[in-house]
N, C-alpha and C positions, 0 to 999 in steps of 0.2 A: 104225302110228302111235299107235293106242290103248294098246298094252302098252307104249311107250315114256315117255308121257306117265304109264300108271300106274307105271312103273320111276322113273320125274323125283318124282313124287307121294311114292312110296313114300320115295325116298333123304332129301325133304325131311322129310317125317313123323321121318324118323332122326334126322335132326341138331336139330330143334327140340324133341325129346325128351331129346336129349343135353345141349343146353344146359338143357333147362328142371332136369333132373336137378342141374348142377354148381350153378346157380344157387340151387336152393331147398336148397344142403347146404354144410355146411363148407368151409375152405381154398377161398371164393371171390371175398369183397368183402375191401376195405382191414381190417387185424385193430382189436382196439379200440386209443385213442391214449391221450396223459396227459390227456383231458378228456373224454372217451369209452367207457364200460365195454362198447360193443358196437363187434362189428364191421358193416361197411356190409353188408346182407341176411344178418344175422345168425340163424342158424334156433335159434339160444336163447334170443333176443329173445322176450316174451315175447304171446301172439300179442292183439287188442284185444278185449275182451268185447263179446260179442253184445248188441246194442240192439234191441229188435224198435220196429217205428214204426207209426203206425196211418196208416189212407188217408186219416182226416179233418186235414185241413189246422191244424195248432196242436193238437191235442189231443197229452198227456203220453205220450212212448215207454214204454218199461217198466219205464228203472230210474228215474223220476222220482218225488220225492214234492210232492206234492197238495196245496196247502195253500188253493184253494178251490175247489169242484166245483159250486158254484151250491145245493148240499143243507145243513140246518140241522148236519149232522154236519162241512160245510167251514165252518159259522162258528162254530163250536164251537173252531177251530182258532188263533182270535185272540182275543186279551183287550187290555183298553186300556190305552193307555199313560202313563194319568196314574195321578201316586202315593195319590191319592182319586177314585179314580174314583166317577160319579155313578150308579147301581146303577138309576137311571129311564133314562138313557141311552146309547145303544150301537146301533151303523153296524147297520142291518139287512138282513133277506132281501126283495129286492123282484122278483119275479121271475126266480128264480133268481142274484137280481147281488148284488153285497156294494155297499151305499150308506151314503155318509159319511151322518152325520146333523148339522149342523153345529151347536157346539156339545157337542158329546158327545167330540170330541177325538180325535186321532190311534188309531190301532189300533195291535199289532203281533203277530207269527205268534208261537206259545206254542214251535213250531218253532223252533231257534236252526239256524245255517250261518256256513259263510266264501265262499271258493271257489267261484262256482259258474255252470252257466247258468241266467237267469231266465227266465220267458213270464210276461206282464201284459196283460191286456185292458183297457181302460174305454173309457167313455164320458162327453162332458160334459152338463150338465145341456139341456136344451130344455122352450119356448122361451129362446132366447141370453138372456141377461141381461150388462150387465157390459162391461169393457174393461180391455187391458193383464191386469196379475196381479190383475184381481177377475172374470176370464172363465172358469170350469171351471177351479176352482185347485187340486190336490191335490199330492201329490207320494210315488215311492216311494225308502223310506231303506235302503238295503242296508247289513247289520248292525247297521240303527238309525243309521249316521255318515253318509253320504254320499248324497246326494239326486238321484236323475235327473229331471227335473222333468215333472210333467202339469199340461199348461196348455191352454186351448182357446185354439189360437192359429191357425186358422183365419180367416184374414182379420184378424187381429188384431194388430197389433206390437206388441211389447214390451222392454225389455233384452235383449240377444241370450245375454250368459249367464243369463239366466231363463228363456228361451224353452224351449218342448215337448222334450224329449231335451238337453236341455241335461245336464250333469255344473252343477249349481246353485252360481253363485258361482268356477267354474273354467272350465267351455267351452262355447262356443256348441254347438249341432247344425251338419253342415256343408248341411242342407237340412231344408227345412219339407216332410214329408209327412203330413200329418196329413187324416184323410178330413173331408169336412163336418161339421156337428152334426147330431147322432142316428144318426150312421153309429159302429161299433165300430170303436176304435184298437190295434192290437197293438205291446207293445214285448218284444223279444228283445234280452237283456243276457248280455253275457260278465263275470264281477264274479270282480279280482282283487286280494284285499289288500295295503294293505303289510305288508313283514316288515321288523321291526328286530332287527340281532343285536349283542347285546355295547354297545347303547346306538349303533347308529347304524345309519340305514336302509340296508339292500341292496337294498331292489325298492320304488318309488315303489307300487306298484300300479296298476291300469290299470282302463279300461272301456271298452266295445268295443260299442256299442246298434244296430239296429234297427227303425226304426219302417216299418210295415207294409211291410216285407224292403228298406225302402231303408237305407243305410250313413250313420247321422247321427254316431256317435262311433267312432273309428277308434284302437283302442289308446291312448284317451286318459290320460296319468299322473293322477294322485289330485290331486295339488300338495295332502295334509295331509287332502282329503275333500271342501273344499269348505264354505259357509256362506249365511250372509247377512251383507252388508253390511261385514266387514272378512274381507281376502284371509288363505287356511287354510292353515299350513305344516303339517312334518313332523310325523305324531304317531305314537302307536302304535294298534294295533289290537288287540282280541281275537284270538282263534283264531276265532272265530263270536261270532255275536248275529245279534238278529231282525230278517225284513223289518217295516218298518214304512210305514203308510200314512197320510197326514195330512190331518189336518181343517182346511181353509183356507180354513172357511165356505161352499162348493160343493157341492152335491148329486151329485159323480161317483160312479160307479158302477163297478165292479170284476167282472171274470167269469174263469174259467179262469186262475188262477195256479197255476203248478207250476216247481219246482226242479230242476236235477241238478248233484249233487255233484262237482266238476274235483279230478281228482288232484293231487297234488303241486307245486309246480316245482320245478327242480332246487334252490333256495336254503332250501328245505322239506325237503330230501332225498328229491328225487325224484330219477328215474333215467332222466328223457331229455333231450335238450338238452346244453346247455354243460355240464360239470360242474366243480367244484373237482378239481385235481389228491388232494388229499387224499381226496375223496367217490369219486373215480373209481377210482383205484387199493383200495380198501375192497370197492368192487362190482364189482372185477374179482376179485379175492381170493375174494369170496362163489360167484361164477358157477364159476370153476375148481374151489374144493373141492365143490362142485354134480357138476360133469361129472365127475371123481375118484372121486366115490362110486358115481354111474349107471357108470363103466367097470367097478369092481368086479364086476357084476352079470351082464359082456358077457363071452366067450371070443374067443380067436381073433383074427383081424382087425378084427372089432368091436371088441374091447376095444382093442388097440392103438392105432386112429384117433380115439378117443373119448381113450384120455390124450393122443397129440397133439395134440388139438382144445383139450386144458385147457392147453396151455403157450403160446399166443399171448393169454389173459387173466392169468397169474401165472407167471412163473420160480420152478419149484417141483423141486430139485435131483432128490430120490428119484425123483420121476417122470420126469424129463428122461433120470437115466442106467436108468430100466427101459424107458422108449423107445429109446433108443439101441440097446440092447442088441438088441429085438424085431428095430428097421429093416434091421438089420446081420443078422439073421439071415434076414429077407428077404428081400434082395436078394441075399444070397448062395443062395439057394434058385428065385430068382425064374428063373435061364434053362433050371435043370429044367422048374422047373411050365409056363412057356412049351412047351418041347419036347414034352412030354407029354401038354397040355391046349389047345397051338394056338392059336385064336382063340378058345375057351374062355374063356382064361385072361386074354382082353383089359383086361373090365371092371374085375375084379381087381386086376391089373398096373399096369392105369393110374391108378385111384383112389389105386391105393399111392402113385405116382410125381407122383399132383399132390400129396398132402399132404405129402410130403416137400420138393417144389419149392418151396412157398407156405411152407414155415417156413425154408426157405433165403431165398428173393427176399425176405423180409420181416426177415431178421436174428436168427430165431431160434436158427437151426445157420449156421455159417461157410458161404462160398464154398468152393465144389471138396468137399462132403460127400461123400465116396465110392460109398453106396450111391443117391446123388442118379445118380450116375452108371453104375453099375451097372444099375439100372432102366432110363435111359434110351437105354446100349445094349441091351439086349432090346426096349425099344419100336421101335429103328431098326431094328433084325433085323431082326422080325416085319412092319417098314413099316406099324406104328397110328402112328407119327410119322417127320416126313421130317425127315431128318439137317442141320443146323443148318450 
């Protein structure tokens, strides 16, 4: 009973190997489409860069940059943001926290960005003072435009587009998690700008917050950035500019901000997502001549599968008829190597016969391709495939 169950064991080990194989390689998911430069589990995809994370809970992964660390070298990192500023005053170091000084007026990071995710600590001032927007009033401006708001609103009401994680002037939070006073607040922000191309916007931009890991703004659109007191339409944006942090008369106090830089979207010419037919077709051109040149390098059945692999990204004629030529050459060779090499000859055989099958099923060579079928009576011979 033992040897059978390891016989069950063993056969399964086989085939979970064999899919794991077809799946993490070519001629397996959907090929790329007109808005798609990859195909689905595409192994030329390019694979995501390593983040290393620390175990302390909010402290900066590795590729992030730092723009306050609680050290006179992180306040070093911001200058003020008035056009005279007053040389007596300026937000200081109080225990390792950056504190508005009120009066001394807004900051902002000498760092410039667009795109990106944020981490923001503070704290509001104790003992409470204050009510409404004169309670722990500060606010951080992403790019310097657009305002997510820091309010101590802890038992406090106020306008609901004013309120704590608000997008300021555009949208409420869709809850109040805010800790007591003299407890520290974290806000995690997803900050995506608008783009305007050719003088009219394609991507409203978006903001996406957490306050203390609960979900207050949920892909919210910019609607222009946002303001005080008259509603903010479409405008443009930099590419970058600074965070900026404001003095709204409030003693709050700021710890641990750091940044990381978001790629692209595809409207940016990036290259995941939706794409333009025009963007998409460009990146598949790129990726083909890519694999063209890596075949160069390959002999053999390597190199053969690898120009196959480049004609389901770009119909590329040279290459199409020196495939042809190869596939035609092996499958006319294929019920020797069979005979000869057995069940040898399996792996071979069949890798050949799926990447021929997948450029037929998908329309890249006709129905009824000959050595499509050649191949697959030698698989029905040898019974690695049962006869259809």
């Amino acid at each position: 009973m033992q040897a059978v169950k390891s016989l069950k064991t063993l056969a399964l080990l086989s085939l979970l190997a064999a899919f794991q194989a077809n799946a993490d390689g070519p001629f397996y998911g959907d090929p790329p489409d007109a808005n798609h430069p990859w195909g689905i589990h595409d192994p030329n995809r390019p694979q995501p860069a390593r983040v290393e994370v620390s175990d302390t809970p909010g402290a900066p992964p590795s590729d992030a940059i730092v723009l306050f660390d609680g050290t006179e070298k992180g306040l070093a990192n911001w200058e003020s943001d008035r056009q005279h500023p007053d040389p007596e005053k300026f937000w200081i170091l109080n225990d390792g926290t950056l504190q508005c000084v009120p009066g001394a007026g807004g900051i902002r990071s000498k760092q410039h960005f667009g795109d990106c995710q944020l981490h923001v600590e503070w704290t509001a001032p104790f003992p409470v003072k204050g009510s409404s927007q004169g309670r722990g009033n500060s606010g951080i401006f992403l790019m310097g435009m657009t305002e997510v708001q820091v309010l101590d609103n802890y038992n406090n009401p106020t306008y609901a587009d004013g309120f704590a994680g608000s997008i300021y002037g555009v949208n409420p939070p869709m809850a109040n998690s805010l800790r007591p006073p003299k407890q520290w607040n974290t806000y995690d922000i997803i900050f995506r700008r608008p783009v305007h191309k050719d003088g009219k916007e394609v991507d409203p931009g978006y903001m996406t917050v957490f306050i203390n890991g609960v979900l207050v703004q949920d892909h919210t659109p910019l609607e222009g950035g946002g303001g005080h007191h008259g509603r903010s339409k479409s405008k443009v944006f930099p590419e970058q500019g600074p965070l900026k942090l404001q003095d709204h008369g409030n003693n709050v106090r700021y710890r641990n901000i750091w940044y990381r830089p978001l790629p692209p979207r595809a409207v940016e010419g990036g290259t995941n997502g939706y794409l333009s037919e025009e963007a998409t077709m460009a990146k598949r051109a790129a990726i083909a001549a890519e694999i063209r040149e890596d075949a160069v390098k390959l002999k053999g059945n390597a190199k053969m599968l690898r120009m196959m692999e480049s004609l389901y990204y770009q119909k590329h004629q040279k290459t199409n008829d020196s495939v042809l030529t190869m596939v035609r050459a092996y499958a006319n060779a294929a019920p020797k190597l069979a005979a000869n090499k057995g069940d040898d000859a399996k792996g071979e055989i069949m890798q050949m016969h799926r990447a021929v099958q997948y450029l037929v099923r998908h329309g890249f060579w006709a129905e009824g391709f000959q050595p499509l079928a050649a191949l697959e009576a030698v698989a029905i011979e040898k019974e690695w495939v049962k006869k259809k």
